[in-house]
mmCIF file of the C-alpha atoms, coordinates in Angstrom:
data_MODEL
# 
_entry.id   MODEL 
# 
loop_
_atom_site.group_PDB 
_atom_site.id 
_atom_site.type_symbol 
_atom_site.label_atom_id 
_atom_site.label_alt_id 
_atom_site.label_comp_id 
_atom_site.label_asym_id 
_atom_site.label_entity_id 
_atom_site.label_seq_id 
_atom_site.pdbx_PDB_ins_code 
_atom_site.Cartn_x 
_atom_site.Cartn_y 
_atom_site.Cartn_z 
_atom_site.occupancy 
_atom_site.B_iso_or_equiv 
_atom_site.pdbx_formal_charge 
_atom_site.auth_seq_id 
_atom_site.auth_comp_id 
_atom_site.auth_asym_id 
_atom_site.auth_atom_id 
_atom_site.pdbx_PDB_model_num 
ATOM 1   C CA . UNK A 1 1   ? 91.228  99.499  113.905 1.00 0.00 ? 1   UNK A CA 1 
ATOM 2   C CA . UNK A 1 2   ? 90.001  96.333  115.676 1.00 0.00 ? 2   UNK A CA 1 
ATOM 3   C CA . UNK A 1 3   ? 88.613  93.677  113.167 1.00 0.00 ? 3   UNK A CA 1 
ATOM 4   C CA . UNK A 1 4   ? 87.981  90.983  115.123 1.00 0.00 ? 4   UNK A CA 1 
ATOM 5   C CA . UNK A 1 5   ? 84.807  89.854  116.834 1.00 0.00 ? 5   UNK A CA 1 
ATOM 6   C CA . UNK A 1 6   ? 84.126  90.912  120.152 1.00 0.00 ? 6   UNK A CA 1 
ATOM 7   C CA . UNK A 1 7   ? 83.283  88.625  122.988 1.00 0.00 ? 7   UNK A CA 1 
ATOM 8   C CA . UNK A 1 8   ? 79.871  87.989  124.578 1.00 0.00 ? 8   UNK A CA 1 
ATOM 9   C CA . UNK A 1 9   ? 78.061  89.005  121.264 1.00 0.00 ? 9   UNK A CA 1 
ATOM 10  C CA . UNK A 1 10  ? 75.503  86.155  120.233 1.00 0.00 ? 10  UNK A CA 1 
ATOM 11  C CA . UNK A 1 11  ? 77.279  83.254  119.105 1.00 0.00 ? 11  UNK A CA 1 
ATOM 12  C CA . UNK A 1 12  ? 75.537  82.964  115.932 1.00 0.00 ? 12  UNK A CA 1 
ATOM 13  C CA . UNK A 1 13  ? 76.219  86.449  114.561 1.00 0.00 ? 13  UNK A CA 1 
ATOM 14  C CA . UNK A 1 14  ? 79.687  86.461  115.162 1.00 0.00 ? 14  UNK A CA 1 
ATOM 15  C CA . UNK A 1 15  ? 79.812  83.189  113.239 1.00 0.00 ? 15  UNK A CA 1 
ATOM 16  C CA . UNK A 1 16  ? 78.136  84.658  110.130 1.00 0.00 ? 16  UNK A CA 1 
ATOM 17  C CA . UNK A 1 17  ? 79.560  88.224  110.464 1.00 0.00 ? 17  UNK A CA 1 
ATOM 18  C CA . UNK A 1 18  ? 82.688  88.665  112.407 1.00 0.00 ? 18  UNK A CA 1 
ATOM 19  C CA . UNK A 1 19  ? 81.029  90.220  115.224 1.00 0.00 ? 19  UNK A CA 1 
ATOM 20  C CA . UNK A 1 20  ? 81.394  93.129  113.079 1.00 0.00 ? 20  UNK A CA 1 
ATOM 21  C CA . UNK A 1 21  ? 78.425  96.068  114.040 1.00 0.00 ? 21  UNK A CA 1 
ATOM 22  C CA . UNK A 1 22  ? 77.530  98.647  111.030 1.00 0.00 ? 22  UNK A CA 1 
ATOM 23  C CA . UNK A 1 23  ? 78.963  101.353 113.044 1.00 0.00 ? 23  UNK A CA 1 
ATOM 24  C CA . UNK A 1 24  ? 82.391  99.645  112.952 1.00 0.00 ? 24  UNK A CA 1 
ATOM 25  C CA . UNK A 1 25  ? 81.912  98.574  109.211 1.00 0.00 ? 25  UNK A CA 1 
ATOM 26  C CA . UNK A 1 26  ? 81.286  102.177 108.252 1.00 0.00 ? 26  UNK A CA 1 
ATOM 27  C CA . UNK A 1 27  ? 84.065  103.687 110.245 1.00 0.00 ? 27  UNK A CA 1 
ATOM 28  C CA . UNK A 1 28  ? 86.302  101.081 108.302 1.00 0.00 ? 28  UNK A CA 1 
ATOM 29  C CA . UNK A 1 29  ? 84.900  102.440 105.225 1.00 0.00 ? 29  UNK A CA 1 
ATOM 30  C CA . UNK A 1 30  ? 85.712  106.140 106.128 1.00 0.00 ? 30  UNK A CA 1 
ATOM 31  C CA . UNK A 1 31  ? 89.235  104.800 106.862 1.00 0.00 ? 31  UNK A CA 1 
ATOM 32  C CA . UNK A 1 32  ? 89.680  103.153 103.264 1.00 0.00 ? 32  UNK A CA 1 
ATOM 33  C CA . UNK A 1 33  ? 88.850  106.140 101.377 1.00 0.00 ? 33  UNK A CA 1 
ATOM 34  C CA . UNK A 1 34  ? 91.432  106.458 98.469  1.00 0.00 ? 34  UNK A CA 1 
ATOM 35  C CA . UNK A 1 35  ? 92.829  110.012 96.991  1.00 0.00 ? 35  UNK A CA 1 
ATOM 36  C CA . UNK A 1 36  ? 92.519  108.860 93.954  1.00 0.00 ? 36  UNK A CA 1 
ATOM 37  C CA . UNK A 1 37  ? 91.844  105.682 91.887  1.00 0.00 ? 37  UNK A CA 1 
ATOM 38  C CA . UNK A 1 38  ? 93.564  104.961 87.938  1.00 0.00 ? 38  UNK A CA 1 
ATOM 39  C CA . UNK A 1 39  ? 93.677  102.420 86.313  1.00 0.00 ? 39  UNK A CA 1 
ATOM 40  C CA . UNK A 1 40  ? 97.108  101.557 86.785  1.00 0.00 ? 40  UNK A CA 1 
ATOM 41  C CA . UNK A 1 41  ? 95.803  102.073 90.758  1.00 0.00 ? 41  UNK A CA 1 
ATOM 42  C CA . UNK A 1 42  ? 93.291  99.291  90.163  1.00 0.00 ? 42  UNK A CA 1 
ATOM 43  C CA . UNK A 1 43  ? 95.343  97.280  88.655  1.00 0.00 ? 43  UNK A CA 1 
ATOM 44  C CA . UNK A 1 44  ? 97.836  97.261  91.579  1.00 0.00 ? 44  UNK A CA 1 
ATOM 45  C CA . UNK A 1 45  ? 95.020  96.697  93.567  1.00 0.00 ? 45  UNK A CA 1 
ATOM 46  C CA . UNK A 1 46  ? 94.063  93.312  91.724  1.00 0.00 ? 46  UNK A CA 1 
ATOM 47  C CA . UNK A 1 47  ? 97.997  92.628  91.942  1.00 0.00 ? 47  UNK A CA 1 
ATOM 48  C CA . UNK A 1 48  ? 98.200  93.023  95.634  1.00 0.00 ? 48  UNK A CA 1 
ATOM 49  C CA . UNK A 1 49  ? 95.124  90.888  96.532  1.00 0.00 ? 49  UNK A CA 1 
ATOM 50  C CA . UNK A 1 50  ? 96.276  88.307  94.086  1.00 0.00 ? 50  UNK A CA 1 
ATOM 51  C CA . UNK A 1 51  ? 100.269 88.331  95.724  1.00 0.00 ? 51  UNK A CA 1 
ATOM 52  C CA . UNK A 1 52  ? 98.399  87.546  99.078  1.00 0.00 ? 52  UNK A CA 1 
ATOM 53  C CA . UNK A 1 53  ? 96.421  84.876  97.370  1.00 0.00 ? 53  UNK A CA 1 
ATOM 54  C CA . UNK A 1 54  ? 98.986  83.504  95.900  1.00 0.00 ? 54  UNK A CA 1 
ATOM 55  C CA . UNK A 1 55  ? 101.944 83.245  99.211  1.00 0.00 ? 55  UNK A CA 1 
ATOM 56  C CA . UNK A 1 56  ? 98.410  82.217  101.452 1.00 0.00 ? 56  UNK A CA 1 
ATOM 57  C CA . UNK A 1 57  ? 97.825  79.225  99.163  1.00 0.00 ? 57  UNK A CA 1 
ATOM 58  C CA . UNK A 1 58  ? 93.909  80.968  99.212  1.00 0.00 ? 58  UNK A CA 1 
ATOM 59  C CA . UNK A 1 59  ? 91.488  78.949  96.778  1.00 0.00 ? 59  UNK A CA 1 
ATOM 60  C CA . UNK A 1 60  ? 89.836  82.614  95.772  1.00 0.00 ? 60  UNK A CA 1 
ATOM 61  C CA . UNK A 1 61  ? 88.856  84.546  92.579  1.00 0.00 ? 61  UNK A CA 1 
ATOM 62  C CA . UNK A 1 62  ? 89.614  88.383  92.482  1.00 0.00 ? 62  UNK A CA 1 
ATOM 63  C CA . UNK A 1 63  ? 88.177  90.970  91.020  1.00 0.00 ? 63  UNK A CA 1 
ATOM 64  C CA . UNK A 1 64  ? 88.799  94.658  90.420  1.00 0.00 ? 64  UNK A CA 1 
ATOM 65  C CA . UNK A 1 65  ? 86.062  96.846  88.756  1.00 0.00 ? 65  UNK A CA 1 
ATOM 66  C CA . UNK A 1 66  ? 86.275  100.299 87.805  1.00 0.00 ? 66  UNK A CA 1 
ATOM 67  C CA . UNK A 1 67  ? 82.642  101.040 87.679  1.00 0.00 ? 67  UNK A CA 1 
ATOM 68  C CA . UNK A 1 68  ? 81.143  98.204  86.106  1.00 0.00 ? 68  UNK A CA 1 
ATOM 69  C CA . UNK A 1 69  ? 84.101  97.770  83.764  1.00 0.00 ? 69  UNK A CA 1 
ATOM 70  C CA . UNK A 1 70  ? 86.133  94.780  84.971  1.00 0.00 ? 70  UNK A CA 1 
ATOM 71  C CA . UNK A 1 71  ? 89.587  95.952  84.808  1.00 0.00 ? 71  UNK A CA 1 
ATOM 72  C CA . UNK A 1 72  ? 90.840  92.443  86.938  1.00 0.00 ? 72  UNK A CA 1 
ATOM 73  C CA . UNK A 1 73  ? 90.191  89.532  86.710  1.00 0.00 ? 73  UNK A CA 1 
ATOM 74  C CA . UNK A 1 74  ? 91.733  86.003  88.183  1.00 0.00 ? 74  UNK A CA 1 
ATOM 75  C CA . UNK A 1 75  ? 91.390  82.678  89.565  1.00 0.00 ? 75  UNK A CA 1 
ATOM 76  C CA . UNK A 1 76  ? 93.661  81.334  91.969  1.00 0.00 ? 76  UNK A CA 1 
ATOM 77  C CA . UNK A 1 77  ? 94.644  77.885  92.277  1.00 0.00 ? 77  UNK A CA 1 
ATOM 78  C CA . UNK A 1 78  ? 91.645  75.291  93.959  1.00 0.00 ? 78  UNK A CA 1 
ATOM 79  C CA . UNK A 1 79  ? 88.988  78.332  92.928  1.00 0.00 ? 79  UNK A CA 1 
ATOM 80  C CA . UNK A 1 80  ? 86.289  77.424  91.643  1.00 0.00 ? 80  UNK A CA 1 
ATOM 81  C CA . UNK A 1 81  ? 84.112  78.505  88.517  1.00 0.00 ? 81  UNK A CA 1 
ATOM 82  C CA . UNK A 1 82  ? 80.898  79.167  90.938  1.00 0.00 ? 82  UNK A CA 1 
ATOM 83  C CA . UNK A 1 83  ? 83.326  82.060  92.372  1.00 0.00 ? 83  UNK A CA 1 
ATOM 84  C CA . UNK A 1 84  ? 82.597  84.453  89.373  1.00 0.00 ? 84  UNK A CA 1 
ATOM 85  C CA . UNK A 1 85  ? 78.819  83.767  89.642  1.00 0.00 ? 85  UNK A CA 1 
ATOM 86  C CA . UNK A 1 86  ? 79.346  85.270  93.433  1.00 0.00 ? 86  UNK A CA 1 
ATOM 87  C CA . UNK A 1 87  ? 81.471  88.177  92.826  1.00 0.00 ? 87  UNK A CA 1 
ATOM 88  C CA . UNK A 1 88  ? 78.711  89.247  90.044  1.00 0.00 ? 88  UNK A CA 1 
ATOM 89  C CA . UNK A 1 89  ? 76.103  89.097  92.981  1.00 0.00 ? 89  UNK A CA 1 
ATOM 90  C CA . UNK A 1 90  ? 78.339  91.084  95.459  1.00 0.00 ? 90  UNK A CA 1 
ATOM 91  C CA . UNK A 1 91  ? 79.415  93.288  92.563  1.00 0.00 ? 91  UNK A CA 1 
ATOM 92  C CA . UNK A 1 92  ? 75.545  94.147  92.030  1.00 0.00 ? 92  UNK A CA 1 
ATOM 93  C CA . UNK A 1 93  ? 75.270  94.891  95.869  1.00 0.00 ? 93  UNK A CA 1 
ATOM 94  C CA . UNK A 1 94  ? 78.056  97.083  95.732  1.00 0.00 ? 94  UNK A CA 1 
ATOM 95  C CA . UNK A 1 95  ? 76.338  99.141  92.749  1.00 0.00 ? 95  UNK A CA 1 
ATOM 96  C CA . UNK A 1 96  ? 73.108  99.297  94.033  1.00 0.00 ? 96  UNK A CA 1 
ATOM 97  C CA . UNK A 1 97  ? 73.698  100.037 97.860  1.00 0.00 ? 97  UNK A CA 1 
ATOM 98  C CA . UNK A 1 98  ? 77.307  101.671 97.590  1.00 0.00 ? 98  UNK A CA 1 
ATOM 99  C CA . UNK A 1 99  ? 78.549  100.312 100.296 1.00 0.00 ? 99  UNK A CA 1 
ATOM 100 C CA . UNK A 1 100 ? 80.767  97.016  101.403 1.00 0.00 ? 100 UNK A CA 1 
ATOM 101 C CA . UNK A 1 101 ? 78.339  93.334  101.227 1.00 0.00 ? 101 UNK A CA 1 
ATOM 102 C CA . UNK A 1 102 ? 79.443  92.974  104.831 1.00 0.00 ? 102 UNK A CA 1 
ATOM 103 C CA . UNK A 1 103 ? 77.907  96.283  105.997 1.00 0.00 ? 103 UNK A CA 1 
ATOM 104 C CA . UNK A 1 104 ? 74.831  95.656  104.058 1.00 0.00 ? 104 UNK A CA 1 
ATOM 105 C CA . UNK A 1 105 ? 74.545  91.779  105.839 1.00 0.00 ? 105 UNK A CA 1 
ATOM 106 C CA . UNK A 1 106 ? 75.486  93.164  109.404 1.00 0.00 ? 106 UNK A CA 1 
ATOM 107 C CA . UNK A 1 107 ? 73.084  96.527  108.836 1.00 0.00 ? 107 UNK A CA 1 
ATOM 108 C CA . UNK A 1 108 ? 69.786  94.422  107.659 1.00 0.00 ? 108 UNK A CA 1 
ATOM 109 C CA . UNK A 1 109 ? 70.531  91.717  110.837 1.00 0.00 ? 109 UNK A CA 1 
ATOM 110 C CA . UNK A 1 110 ? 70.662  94.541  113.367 1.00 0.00 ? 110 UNK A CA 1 
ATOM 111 C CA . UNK A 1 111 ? 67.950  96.175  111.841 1.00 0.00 ? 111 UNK A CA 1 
ATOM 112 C CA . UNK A 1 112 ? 65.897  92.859  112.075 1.00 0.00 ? 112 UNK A CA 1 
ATOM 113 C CA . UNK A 1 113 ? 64.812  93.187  108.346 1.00 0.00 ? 113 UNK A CA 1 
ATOM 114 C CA . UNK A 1 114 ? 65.168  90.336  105.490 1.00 0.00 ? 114 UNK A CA 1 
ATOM 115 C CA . UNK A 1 115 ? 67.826  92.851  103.168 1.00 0.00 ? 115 UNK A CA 1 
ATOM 116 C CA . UNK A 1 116 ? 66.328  91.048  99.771  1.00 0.00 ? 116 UNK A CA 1 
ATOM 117 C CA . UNK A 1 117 ? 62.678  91.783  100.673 1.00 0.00 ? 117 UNK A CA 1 
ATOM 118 C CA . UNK A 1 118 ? 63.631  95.203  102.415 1.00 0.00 ? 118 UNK A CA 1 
ATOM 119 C CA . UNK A 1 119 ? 65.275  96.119  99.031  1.00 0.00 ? 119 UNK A CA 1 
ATOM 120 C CA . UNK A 1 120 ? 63.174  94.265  96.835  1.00 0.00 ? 120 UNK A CA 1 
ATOM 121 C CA . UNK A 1 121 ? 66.032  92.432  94.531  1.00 0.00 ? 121 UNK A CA 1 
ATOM 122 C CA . UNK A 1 122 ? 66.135  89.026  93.816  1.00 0.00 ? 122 UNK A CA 1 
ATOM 123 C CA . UNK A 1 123 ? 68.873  86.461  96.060  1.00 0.00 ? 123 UNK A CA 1 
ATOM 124 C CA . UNK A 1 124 ? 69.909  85.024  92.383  1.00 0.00 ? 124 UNK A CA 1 
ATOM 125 C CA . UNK A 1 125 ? 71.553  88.272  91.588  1.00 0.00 ? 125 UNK A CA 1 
ATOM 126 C CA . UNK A 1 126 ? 72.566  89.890  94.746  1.00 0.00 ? 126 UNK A CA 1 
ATOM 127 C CA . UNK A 1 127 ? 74.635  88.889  97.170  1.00 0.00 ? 127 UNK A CA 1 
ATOM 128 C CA . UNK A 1 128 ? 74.763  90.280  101.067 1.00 0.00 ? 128 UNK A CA 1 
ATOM 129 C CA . UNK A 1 129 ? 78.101  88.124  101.655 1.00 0.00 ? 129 UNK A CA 1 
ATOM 130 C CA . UNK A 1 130 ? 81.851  89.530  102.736 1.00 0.00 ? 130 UNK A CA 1 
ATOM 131 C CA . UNK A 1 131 ? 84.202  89.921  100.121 1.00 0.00 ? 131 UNK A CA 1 
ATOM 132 C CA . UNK A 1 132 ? 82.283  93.280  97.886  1.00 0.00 ? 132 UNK A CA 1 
ATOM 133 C CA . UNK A 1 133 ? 84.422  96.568  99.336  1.00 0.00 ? 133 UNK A CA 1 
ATOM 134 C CA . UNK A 1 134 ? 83.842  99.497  97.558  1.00 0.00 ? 134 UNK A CA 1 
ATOM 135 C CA . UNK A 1 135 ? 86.637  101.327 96.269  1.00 0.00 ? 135 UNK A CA 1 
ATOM 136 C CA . UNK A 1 136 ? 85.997  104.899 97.275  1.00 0.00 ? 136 UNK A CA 1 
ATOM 137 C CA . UNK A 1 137 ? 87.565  107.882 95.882  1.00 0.00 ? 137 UNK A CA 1 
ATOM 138 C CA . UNK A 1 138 ? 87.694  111.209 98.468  1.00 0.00 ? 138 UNK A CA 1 
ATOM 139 C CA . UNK A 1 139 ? 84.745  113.573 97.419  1.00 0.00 ? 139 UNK A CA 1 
ATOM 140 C CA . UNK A 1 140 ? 83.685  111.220 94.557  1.00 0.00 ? 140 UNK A CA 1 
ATOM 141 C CA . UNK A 1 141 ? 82.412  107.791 96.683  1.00 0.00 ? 141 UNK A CA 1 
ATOM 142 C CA . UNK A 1 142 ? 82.396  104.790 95.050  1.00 0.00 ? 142 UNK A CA 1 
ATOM 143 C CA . UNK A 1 143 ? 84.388  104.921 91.963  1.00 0.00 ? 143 UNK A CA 1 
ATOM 144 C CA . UNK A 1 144 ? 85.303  101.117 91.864  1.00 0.00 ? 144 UNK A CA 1 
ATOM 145 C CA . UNK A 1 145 ? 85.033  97.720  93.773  1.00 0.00 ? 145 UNK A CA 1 
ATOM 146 C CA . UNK A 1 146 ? 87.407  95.178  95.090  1.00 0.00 ? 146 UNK A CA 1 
ATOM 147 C CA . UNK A 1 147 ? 85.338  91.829  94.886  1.00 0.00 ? 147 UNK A CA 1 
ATOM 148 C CA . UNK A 1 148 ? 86.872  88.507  96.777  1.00 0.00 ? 148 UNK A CA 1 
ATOM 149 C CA . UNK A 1 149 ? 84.923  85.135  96.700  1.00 0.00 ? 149 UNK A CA 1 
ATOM 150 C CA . UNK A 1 150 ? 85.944  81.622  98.099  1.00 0.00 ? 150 UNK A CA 1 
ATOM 151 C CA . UNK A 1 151 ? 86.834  82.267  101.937 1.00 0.00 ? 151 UNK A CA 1 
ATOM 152 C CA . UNK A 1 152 ? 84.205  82.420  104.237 1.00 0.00 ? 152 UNK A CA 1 
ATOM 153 C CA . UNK A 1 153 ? 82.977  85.581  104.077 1.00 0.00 ? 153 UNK A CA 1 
ATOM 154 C CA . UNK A 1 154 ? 84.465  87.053  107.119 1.00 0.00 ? 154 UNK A CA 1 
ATOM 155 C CA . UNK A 1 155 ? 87.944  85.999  105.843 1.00 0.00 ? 155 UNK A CA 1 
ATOM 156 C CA . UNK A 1 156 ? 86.903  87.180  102.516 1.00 0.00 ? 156 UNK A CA 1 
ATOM 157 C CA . UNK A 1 157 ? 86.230  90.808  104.152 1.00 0.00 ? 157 UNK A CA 1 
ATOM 158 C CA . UNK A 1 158 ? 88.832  91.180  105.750 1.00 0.00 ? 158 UNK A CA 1 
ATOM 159 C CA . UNK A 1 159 ? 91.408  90.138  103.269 1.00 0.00 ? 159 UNK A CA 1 
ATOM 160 C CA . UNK A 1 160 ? 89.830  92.553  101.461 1.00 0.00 ? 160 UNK A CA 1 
ATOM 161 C CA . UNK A 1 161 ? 90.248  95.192  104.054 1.00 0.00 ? 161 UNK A CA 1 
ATOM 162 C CA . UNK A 1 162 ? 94.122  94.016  103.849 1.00 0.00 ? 162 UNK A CA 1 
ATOM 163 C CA . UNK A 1 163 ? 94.454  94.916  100.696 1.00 0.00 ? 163 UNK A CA 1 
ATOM 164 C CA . UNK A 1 164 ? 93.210  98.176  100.638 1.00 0.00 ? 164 UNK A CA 1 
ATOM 165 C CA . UNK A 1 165 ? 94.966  99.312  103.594 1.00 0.00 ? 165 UNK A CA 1 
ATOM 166 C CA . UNK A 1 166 ? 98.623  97.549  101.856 1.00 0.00 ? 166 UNK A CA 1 
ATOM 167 C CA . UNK A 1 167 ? 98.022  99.636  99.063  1.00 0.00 ? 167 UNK A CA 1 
ATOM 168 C CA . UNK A 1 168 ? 97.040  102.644 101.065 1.00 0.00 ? 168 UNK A CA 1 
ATOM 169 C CA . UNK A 1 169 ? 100.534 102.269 103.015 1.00 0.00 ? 169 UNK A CA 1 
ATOM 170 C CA . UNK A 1 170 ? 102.266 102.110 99.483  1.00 0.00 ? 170 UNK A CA 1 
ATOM 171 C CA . UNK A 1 171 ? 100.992 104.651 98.143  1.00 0.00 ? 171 UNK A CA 1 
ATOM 172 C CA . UNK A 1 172 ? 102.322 106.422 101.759 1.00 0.00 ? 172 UNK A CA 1 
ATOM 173 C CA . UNK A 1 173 ? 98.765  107.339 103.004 1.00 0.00 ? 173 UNK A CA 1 
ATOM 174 C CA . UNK A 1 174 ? 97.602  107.013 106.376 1.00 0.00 ? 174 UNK A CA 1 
ATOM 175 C CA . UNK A 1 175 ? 95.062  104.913 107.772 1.00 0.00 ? 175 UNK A CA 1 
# 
């Protein structure tokens, strides 16, 4: 799966969103789906995305939600306390859209529509910024989130997207 920008897309979009297009964003969300999603399977999540934090020297805060129960929770060295106030706004995203903050950013630019107004909720409480991937359970949807904040929000996305797919590949199933 390519997750890198493409070239000769307009400068400033790829700046701001990878270069990612919704149609890639929501093909990378059919290929994340999980079998099935525990606790102890959230938990492991939130341990994985931590274990890269941690050898990366990443300045991020990490959160793993099971609904809107937060099973996860930690700051990384050099994060920052505005980091939880972030992951609560992509959380809210992520329960009232269903899918990733970067699909919901990249879907409102192609569409040419302001996603606050379009949705009518508030930028204090939601936030269309990478780092919010749903945690998707096969023939349930979203079950659960994976929430990264302190990268820019491309990084943030697709260390996200990392993790998922790690602990896909432990659990042995195929991308």
């Amino acid at each position: 799966m390519e997750l890198r920008a493409h070239v000769g897309q307009d400068e400033n979009m790829v700046s701001t969103t990878g270069g990612f297009t919704s149609a890639q964003l929501a093909l990378e969300a059919q290929t994340l789906v999980l079998a099935s999603l525990s606790h102890a399977d959230a938990l492991t999540i939130g341990e994985i995305a931590a274990a890269f934090g941690r050898e990366r020297n990443l300045p991020i805060t990490i959160e793993i939600r099971l609904g809107e129960w937060i099973v996860f929770h930690i700051s990384l060295p050099g994060s920052v306390q505005e980091h939880d106030q972030w992951i609560a706004r992509k959380a809210a995203v992520l329960l009232a859209k269903g899918n990733s903050t970067m699909f919901e950013r990249v879907f409102a630019e192609e569409q040419g529509y302001d996603w606050y107004e379009h949705n009518h909720l508030p930028e204090e409480h939601y936030a269309i910024h990478g780092g919010g991937i749903p945690l998707n359970v096969s023939e349930e949807g979203m079950v659960g989130a994976l929430l990264i904040s302190g990268l820019p929000q491309v990084e943030d996305h697709l260390l996200g997207v990392e993790v998922i797919a790690e602990f896909l590949a432990r659990k042995g199933e195929e991308l």
